[in-house]
C-alpha positions as CSV (number, residue, x, y, z in Angstrom):
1,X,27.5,22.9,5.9
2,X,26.7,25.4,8.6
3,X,26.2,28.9,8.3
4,X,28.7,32.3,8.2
5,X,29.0,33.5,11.5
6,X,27.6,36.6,10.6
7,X,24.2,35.5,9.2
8,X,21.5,35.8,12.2
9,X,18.8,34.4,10.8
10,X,17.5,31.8,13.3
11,X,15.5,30.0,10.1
12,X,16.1,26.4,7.9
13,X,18.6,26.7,4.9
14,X,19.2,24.1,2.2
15,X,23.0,24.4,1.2
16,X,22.9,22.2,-1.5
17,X,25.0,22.2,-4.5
18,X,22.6,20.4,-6.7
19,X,19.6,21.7,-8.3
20,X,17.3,18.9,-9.6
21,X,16.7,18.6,-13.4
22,X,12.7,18.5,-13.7
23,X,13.2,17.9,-17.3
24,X,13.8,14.3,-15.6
25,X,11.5,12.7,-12.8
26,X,14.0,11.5,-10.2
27,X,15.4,15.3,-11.3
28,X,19.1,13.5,-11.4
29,X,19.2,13.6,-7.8
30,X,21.1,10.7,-6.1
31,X,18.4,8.0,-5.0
32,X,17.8,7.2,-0.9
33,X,18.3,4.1,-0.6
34,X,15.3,1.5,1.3
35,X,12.5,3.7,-0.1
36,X,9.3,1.5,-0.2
37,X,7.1,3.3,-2.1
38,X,2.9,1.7,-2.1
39,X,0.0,2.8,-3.7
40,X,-2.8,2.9,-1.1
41,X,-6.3,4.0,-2.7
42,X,-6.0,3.7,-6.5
43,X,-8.8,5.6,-8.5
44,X,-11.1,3.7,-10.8
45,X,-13.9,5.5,-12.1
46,X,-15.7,2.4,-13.9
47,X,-15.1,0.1,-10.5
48,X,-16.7,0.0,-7.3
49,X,-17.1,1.3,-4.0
50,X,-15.8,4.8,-3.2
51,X,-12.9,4.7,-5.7
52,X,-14.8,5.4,-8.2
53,X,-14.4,9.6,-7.2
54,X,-11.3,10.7,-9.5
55,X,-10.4,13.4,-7.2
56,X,-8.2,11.9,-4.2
57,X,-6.2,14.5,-2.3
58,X,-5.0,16.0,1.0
59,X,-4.0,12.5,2.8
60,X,-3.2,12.9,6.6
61,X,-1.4,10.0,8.6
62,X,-1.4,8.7,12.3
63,X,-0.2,5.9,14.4
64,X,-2.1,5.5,17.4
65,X,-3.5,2.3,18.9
66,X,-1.0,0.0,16.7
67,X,-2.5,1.0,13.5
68,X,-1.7,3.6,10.7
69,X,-4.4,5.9,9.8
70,X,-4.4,7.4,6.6
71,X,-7.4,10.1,6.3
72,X,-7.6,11.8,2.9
73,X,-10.4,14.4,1.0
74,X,-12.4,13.2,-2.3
75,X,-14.8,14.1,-4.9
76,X,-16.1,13.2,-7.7
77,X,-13.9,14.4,-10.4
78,X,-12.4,17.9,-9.9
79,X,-10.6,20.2,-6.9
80,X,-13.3,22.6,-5.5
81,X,-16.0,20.8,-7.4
82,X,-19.0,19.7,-5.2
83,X,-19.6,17.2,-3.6
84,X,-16.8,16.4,-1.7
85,X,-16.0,13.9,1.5
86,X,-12.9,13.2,3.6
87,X,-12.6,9.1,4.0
88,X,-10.1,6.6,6.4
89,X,-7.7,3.7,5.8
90,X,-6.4,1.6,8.2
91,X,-3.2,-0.8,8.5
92,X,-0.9,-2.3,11.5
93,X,1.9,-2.3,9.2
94,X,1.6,0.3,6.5
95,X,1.7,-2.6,3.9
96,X,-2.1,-4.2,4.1
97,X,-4.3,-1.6,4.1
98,X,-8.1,-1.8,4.4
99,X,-10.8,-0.7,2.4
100,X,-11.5,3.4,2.9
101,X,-14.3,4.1,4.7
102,X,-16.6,7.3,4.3
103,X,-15.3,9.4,7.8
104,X,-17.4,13.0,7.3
105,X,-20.0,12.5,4.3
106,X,-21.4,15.0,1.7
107,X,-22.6,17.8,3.0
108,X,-25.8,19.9,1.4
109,X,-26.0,23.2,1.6
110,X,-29.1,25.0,0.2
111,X,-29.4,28.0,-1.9
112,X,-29.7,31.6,0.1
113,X,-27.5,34.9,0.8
114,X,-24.3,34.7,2.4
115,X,-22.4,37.5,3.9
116,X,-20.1,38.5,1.2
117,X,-20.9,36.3,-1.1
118,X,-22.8,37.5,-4.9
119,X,-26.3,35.9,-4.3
120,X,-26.4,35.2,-8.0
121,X,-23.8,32.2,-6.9
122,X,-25.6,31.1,-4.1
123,X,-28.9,31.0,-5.5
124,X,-29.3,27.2,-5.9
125,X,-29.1,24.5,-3.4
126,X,-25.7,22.9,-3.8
127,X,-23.2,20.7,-1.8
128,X,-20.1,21.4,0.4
129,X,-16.9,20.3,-0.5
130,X,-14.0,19.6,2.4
131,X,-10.9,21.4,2.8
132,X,-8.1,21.1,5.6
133,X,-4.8,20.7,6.5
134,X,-4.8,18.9,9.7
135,X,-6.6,15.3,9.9
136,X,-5.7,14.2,12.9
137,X,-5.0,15.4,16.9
138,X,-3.9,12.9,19.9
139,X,-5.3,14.1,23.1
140,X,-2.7,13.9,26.1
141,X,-4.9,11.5,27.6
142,X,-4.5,9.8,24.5
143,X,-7.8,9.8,22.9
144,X,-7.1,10.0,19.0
145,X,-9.4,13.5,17.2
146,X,-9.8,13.2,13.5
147,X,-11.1,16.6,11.8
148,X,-12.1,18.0,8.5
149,X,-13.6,21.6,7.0
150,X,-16.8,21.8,5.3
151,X,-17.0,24.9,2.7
152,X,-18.5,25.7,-0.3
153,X,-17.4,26.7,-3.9
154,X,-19.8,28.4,-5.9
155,X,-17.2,28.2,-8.6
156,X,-13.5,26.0,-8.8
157,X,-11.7,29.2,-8.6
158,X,-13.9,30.4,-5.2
159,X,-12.0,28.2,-2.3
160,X,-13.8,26.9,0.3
161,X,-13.0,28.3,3.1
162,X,-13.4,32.5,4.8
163,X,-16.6,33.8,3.5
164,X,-17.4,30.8,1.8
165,X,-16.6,28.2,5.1
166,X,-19.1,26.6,7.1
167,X,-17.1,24.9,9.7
168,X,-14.8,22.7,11.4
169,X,-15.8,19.0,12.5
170,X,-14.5,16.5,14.4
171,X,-14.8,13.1,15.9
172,X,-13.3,10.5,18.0
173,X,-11.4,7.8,16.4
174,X,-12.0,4.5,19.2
175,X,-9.5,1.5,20.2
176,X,-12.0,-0.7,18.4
177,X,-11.9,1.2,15.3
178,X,-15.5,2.4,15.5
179,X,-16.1,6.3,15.3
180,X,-17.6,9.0,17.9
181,X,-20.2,11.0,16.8
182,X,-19.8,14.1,14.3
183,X,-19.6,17.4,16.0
184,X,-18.0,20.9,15.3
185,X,-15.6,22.4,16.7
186,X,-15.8,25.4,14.7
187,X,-18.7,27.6,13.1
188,X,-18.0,30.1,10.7
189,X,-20.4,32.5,12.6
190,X,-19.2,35.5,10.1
191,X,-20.8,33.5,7.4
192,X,-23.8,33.4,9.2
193,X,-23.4,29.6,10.1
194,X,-24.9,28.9,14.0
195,X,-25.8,26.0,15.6
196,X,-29.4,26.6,14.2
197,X,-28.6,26.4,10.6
198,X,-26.0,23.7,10.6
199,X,-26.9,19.6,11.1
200,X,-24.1,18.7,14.0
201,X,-24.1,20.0,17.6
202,X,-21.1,22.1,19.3
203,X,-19.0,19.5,20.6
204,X,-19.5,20.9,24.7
205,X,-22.5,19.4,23.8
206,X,-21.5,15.8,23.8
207,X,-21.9,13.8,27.0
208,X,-18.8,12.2,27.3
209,X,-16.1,14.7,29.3
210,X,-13.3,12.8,28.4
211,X,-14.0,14.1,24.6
212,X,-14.7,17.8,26.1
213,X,-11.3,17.8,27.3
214,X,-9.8,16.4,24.3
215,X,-11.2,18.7,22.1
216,X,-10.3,21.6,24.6
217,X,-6.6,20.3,24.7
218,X,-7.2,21.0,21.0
219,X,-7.9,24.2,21.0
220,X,-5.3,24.9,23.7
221,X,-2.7,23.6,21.6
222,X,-1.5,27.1,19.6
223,X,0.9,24.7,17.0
224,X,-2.5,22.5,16.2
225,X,-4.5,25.5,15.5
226,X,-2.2,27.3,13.5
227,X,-2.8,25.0,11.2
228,X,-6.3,26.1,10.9
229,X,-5.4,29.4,9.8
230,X,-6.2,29.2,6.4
231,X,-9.3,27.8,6.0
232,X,-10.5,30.5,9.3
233,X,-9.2,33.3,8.0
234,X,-8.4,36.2,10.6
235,X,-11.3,36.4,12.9
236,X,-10.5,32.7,14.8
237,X,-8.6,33.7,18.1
238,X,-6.8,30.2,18.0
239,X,-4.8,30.9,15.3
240,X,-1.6,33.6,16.5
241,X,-0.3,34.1,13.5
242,X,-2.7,35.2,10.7
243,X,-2.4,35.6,7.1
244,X,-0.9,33.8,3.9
245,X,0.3,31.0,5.8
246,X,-0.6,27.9,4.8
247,X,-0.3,24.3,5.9
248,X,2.2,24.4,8.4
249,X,4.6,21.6,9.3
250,X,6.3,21.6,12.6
251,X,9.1,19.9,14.2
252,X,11.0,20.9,17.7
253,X,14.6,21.9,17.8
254,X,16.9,19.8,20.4
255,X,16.9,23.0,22.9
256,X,13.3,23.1,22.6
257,X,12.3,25.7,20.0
258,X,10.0,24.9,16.8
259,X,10.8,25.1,13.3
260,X,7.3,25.7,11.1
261,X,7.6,25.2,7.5
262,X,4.9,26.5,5.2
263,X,3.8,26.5,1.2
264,X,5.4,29.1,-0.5
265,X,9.0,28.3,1.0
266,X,8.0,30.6,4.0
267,X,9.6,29.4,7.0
268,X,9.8,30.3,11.0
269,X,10.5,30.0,14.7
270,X,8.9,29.7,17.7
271,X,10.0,29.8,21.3
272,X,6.7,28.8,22.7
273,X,5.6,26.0,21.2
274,X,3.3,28.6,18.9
275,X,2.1,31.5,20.9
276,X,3.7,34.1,19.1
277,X,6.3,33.7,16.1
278,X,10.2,35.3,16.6
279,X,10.8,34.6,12.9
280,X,9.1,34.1,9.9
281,X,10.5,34.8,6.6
282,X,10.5,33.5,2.5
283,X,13.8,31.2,2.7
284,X,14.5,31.1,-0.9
285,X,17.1,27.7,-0.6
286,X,14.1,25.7,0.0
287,X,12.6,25.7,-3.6
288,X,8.9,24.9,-3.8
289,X,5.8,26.5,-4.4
290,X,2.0,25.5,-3.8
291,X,3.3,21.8,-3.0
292,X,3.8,21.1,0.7
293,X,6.9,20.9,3.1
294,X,6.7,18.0,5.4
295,X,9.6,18.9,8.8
296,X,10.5,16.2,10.7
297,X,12.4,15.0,13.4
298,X,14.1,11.5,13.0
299,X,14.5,8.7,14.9
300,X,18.4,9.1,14.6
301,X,18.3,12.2,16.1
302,X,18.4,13.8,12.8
303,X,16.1,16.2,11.1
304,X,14.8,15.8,7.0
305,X,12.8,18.5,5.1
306,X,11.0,16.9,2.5
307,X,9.0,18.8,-0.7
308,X,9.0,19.1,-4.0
309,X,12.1,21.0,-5.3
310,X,10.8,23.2,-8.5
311,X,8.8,26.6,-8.6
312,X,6.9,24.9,-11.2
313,X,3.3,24.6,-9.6
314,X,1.8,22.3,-12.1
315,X,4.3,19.6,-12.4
316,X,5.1,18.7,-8.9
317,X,8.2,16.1,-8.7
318,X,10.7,14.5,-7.7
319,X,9.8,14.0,-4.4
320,X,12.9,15.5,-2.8
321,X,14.8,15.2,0.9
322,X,17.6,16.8,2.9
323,X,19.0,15.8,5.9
324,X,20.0,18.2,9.5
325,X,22.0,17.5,11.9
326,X,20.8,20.5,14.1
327,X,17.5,21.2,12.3
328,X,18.8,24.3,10.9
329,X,21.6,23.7,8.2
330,X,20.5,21.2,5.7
331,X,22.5,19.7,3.3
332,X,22.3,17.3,-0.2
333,X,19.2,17.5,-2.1
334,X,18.2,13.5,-2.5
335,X,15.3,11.7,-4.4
336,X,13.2,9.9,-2.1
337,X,10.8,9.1,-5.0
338,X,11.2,10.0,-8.7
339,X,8.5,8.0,-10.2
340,X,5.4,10.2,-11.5
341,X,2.0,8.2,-12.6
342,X,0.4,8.8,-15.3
343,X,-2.4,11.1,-14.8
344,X,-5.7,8.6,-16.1
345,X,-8.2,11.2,-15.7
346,X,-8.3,14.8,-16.3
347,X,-10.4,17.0,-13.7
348,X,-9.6,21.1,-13.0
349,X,-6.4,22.1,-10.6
350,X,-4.8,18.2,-10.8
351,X,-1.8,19.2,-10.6
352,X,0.9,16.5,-11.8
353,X,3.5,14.4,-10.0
354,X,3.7,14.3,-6.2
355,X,1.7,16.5,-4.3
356,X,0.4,17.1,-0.9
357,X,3.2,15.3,1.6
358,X,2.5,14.5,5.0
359,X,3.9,12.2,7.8
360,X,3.3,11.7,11.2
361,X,3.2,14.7,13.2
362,X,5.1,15.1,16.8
363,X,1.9,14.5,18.7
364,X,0.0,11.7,16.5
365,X,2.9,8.8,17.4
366,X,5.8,7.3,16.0
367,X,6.3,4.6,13.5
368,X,7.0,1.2,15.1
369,X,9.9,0.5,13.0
370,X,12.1,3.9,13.6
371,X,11.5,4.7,9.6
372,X,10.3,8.0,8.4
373,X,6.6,7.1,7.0
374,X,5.0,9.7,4.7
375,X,2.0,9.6,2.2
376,X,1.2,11.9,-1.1
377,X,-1.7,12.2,-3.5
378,X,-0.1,11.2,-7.1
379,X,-1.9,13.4,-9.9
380,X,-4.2,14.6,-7.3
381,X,-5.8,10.8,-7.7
382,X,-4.0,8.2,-6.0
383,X,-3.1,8.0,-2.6
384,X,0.7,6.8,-1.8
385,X,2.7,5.8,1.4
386,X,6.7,5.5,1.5
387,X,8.7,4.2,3.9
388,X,11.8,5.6,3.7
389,X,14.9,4.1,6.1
390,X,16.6,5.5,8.9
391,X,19.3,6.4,8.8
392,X,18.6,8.0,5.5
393,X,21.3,7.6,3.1
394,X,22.1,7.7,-0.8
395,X,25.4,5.6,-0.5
396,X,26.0,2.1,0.6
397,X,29.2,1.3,1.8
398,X,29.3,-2.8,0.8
399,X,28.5,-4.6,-2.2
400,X,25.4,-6.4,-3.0
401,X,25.2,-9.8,-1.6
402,X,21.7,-10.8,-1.5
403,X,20.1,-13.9,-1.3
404,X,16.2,-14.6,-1.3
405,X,16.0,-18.3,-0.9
406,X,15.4,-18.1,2.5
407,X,13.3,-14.7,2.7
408,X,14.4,-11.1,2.4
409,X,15.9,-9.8,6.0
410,X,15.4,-6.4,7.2
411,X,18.7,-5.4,6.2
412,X,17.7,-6.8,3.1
413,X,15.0,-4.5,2.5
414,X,17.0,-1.3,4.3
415,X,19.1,-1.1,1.0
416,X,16.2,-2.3,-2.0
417,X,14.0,0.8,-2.9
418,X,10.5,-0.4,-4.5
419,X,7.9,1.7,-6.5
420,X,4.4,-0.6,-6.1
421,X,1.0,0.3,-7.7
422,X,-1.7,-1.9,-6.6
423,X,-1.6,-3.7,-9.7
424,X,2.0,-3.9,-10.6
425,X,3.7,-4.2,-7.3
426,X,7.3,-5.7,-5.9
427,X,7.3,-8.2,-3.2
428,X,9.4,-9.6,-1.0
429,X,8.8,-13.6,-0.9
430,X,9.4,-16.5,1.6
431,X,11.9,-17.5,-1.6
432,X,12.6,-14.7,-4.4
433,X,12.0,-10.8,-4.8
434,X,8.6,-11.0,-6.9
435,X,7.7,-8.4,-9.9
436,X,4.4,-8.6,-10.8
437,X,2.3,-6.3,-13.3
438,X,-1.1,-6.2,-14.7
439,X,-1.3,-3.1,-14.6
440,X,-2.4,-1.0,-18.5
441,X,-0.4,2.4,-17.3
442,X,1.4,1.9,-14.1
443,X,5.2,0.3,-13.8
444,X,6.6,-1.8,-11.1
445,X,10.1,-1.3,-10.1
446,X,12.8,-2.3,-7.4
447,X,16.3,-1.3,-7.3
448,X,19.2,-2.1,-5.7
449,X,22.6,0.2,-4.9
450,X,26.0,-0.4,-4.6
451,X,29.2,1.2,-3.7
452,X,30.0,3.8,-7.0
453,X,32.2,2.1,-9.2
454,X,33.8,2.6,-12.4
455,X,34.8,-1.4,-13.2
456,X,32.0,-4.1,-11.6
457,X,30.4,-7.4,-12.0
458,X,26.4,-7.5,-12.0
459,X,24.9,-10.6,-11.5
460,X,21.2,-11.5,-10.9
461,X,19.2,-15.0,-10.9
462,X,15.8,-14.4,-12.5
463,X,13.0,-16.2,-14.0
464,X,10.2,-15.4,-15.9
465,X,6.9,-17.0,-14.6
466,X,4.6,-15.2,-16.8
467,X,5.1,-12.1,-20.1
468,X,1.5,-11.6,-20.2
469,X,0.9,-7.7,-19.9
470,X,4.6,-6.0,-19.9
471,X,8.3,-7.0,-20.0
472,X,11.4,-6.6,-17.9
473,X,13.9,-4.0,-18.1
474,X,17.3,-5.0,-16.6
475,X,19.4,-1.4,-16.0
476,X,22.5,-0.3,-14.7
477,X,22.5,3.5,-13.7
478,X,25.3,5.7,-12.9
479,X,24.1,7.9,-9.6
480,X,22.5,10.9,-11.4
481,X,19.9,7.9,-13.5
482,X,22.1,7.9,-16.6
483,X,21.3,4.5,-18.5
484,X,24.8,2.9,-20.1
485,X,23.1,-0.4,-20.9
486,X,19.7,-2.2,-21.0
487,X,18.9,-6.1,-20.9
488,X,15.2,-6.4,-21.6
489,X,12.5,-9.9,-21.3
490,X,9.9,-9.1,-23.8
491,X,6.7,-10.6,-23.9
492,X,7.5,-12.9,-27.2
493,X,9.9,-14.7,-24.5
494,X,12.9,-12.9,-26.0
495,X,16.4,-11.9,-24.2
496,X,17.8,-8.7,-25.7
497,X,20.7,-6.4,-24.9
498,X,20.5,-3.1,-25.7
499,X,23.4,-1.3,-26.5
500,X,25.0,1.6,-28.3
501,X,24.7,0.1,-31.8
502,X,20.8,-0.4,-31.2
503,X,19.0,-3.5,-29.7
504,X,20.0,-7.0,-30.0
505,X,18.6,-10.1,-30.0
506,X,20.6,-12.9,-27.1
507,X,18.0,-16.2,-26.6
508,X,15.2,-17.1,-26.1
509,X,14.0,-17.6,-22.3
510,X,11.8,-20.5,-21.3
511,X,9.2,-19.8,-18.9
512,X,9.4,-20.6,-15.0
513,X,13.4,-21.8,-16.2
514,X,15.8,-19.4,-13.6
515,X,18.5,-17.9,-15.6
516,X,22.5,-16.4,-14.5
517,X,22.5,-13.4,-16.0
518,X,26.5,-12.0,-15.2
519,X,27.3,-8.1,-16.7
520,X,30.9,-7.0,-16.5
521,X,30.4,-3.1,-16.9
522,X,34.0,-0.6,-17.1
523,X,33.5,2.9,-17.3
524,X,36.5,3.8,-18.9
525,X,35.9,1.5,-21.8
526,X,32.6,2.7,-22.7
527,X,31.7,-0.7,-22.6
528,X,30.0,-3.8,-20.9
529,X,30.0,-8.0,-21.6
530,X,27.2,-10.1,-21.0
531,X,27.0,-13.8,-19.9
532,X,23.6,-15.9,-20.0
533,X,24.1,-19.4,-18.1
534,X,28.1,-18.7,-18.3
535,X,27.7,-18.5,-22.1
536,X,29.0,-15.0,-23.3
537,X,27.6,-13.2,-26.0
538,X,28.7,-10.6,-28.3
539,X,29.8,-12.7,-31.3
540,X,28.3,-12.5,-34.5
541,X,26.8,-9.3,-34.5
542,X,25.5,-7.3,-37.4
543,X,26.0,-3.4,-37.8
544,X,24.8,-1.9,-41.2
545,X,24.6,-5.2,-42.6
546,X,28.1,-5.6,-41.7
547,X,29.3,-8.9,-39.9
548,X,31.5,-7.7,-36.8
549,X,32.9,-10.5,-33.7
550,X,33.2,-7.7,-31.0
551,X,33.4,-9.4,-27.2
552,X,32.0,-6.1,-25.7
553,X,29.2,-4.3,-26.0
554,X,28.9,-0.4,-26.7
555,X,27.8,2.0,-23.8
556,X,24.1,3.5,-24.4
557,X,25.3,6.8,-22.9
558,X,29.2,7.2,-21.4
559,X,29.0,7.6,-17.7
560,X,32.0,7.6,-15.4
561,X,30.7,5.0,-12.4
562,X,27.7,3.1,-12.3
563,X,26.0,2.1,-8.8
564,X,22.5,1.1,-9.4
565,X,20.7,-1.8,-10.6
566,X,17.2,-1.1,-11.6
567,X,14.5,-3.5,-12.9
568,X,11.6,-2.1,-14.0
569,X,8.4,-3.5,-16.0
570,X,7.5,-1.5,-18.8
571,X,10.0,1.7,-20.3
572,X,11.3,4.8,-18.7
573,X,8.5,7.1,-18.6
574,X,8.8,10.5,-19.2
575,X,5.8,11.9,-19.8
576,X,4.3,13.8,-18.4
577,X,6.7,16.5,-19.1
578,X,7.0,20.5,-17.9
579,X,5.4,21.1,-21.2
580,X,2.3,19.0,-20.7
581,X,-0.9,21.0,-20.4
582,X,-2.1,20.9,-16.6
583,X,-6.0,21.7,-17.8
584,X,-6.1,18.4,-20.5
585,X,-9.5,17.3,-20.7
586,X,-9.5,14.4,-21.6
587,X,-9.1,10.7,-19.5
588,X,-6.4,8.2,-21.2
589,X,-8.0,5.9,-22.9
590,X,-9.4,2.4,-20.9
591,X,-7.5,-0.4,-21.9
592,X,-9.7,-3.3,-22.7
593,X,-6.8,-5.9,-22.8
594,X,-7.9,-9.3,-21.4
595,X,-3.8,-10.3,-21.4
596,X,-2.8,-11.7,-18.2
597,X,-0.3,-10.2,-15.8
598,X,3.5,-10.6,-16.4
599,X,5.5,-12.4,-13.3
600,X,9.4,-12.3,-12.7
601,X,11.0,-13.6,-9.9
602,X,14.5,-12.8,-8.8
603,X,16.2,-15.1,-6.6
604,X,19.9,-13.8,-6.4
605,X,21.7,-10.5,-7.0
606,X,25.5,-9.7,-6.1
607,X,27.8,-7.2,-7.2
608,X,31.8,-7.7,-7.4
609,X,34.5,-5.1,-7.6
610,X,36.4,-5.8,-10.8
611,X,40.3,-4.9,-11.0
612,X,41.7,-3.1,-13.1
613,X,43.8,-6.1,-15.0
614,X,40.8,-8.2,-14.8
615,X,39.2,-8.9,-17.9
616,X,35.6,-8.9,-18.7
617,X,34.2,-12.2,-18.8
């Protein structure tokens, strides 16, 4: 939709006729289709290694040198709560990730006065904790900076960062994944920090010039700075425009102008790539509060704003998108990801659902594949990557046809969209679409789309391998996530349908055995059939203790088209909800279960336009 003629305003604007429901997770938005959705670093307090801090935030992504680089803050258990570290993943395809790696490590500060700070805060020797919002900088030689911000908290509501920052560092990132030394870049000399009082040199100090004139393209670079400005405060000349402007997002217009995007649905322009601001302005169409905006241009040519829809600044989902054709005018609000964790341990500002998104900025590469890549904290906890397919669309135009026995193409994967915890993830297989979960909170999921009808023919070739730890939940969904019907694999082996009149009982499934499960679904009707192995079911039913021989099943909930096909390993999860305390105290309890992991395999799916005179099975 573009704009009246007589609106000037030279800033983004969402004209979208749909406001998400956040009573709901995916918020009833329509669902972008080829979302691959991973779980990177996965918190686990009672493992190992440097997953064992609770707090995972602030990820930052690259592609430089063939690899991703994923760069995110951590401490122990709470936001603002010393001590605190930024770490580094790797991966060449955004799939495999390595093992994080400790990139700027805790930081001590000890106990004395501070400029403006109360010396009864200060008076104990204490950590820093890291706070930015730009990871990453490549040189235009090509050298690849990675940065953090070490302040202090005396206290979680005291951020890190003015009186209370200490100073910028950064480092090179090399081609053989080894690291530069530390340096900074910036002191907070207001704060009284100099090169005398702090443990890494001034970065004119290193010896290699190529690094010099890296950082020094840096802090030439008025867009990269900017996004410095909170942490700095008003006294860094690098940062033009001062105040409440926080983490800034960036992309360039076709004619060469640059759209910044900021918390706080503040938006503006540049003509000058940053040097001074024409623009800048609340734009209240682009609905969001303390969550971040993430502005980018597409491989198509296209533009896509991507946040979290909802003033609410606590429960942070879905994870929403709208497309541009110019940059400007944006149009549908879509679900890219509508799937919120549980939150497994508490700690102070965790905010729930989806926070924190970033992708790849202009000058720190492009993905290999022409998809829009972008990573999330989940819960303020987990780290997330989702690849999300370009062109970016919520509609498909042909049915499902899709056949695993020989691998899954990338066509194949352009139209599946997958939600994949470490421990309960979706795969794509040399012969079948694996689901696998062995996971005590987290789901695994996978659906598949097809064209919006009101009379179809679902049919899908799965086995069960394993019950173990969860079950299968077989869904149709109309395009706002209404459920009409249900087939669920339990873990006592059973095949149930569930229905309008409650849940019923079909067979009994043998393991590793590959089942033809066909569902004839018409909107009008209210109603659906089921076949298992060409046998149909329905007969025989019981109602109140009533016999009834009814061919069709009852609708769960009336919808009037249906065009997804969802399969999911343990129930729709609601919680947590809008009314779910933000500050709970308490970490869900560890599950001790020594049950082993459930495995289903899906070899075929297909979906068949049914006419009107056709009858259900």
């Amino acid at each position: 939709m573009k704009r009246a003629q007589d609106d000037s305003s030279q800033l983004p604007r969402i004209a979208s006729e749909i406001s998400p429901n956040i009573e709901l997770h995916h918020g009833g938005l329509r669902q972008v289709a080829g979302v691959h959705s991973r779980q990177v670093i996965r918190a686990e307090r009672h493992g190992s290694g440097v997953q064992q801090w609770t707090y995972n935030h602030a990820p930052m992504l690259a592609r430089w040198n063939g690899q991703f680089y994923l760069q995110y803050l951590s401490n122990p258990i709470s936001e603002h709560v010393p001590p605190g570290r930024t770490l580094l993943a790797t991966s060449q395809d955004g799939t495999r990730w390595s093992e994080a790696r400790v990139l700027f490590d805790q930081y001590p500060v000890t106990s004395g006065d501070y400029p403006g700070v109360d010396p009864e805060l200060t008076k104990s020797d204490t950590w820093a904790v890291m706070h930015q919002r730009m990871g990453f900088y490549t040189a235009p030689q090509g050298r690849l900076l990675t940065l953090g911000f070490y302040g202090f908290s005396p206290t979680p509501v005291l951020p890190p960062f003015e009186r209370l920052g200490i100073g910028r560092v950064v480092r090179e990132i090399y081609r053989d994944n080894s690291w530069g030394p530390v340096y900074f870049i910036y002191l907070n000399n207001a704060a009284g920090w100099t090169e005398a009082n702090t443990p890494f040199p001034w970065y004119e100090r290193s010896g290699d010039s190529g690094f010099v004139e890296a950082c020094n393209a840096l802090l030439a670079d008025r867009l990269a700075t900017q996004q410095w400005c909170e942490e700095h405060g008003p006294a860094d000349p690098h940062v033009s425009l001062k105040g409440r402007y926080k983490a800034l997002s960036y992309y360039t217009l076709a004619h060469g102008r640059v759209v910044g995007v900021w918390k706080w649905s503040l938006a503006g322009i540049t003509a000058d790539r940053g040097e001074a601001w024409q623009e800048v302005a609340e734009v209240p169409s682009i609905e969001t509060a303390g969550g971040k905006v993430w502005g980018q241009r597409t491989s198509d040519g296209k533009y896509a704003l991507l946040y979290t829809p909802t003033t609410n600044n606590q429960h942070r989902w879905p994870l929403a998108l709208t497309v541009s054709d110019d940059g400007l005018d944006f149009g549908e609000l879509c679900c890219a990801v509508g799937d919120v964790s549980p939150r497994r341990y508490a700690g102070s500002h965790k905010d729930f659902g989806l926070n924190y998104i970033r992708g790849i900025a202009e000058e720190n590469g492009d993905a290999p594949d022409g998809n829009l890549w972008v990573t999330y904290s989940m819960n303020k906890e987990d780290i997330w990557i989702s690849r999300i397919t370009v062109p970016i669309r919520t509609r498909v135009e042909t049915h499902a046809s899709d056949d695993f026995s020989h691998g899954a193409s990338e066509r194949v994967m352009a139209d599946w969209t997958t939600f994949s915890p470490q421990r309960a993830a979706v795969t794509f297989e040399w012969d079948c679409l694996l689901i696998r979960d062995d996971d005590p909170y987290e789901y695994a999921r996978a659906e598949r789309p097809f064209p919006e009808s009101s009379r179809v023919r679902v049919h899908v070739d799965v086995s069960a391998a394993d019950y173990g730890n969860g079950s299968l939940y077989l869904e149709v969904l109309d395009p706002h996530g209404r459920v009409p019907l249900r087939l669920l694999w339990d873990s006592e082996h059973t095949l149930s349908v569930h229905h309008g009149r409650g849940l019923t009982s079909l067979c009994s499934c043998e393991p590793d055995r590959k089942y033809a499960i066909d569902i004839d679904i018409d909107t009008e009707l209210h109603r659906f059939a089921v076949s298992v192995d060409g046998q149909r079911t329905g007969t025989n039913q019981v109602y109140n203790g009533e016999q009834w021989s009814l061919p069709l099943w009852y609708f769960l909930a009336s919808v009037r088209s249906v065009s997804r096909l969802v399969l999911r390993t343990k129930p729709v999860r609601r919680e947590p909800t809008v009314d779910t305390p933000c500050d709970l105290d308490t970490d869900l309890p560890q599950d001790g279960s020594q049950r082993g992991p459930c495995v289903f395999r899906l070899y075929n799916v297909s979906t068949t336009p049914l006419a009107k005179e056709q009858a259900l099975l």
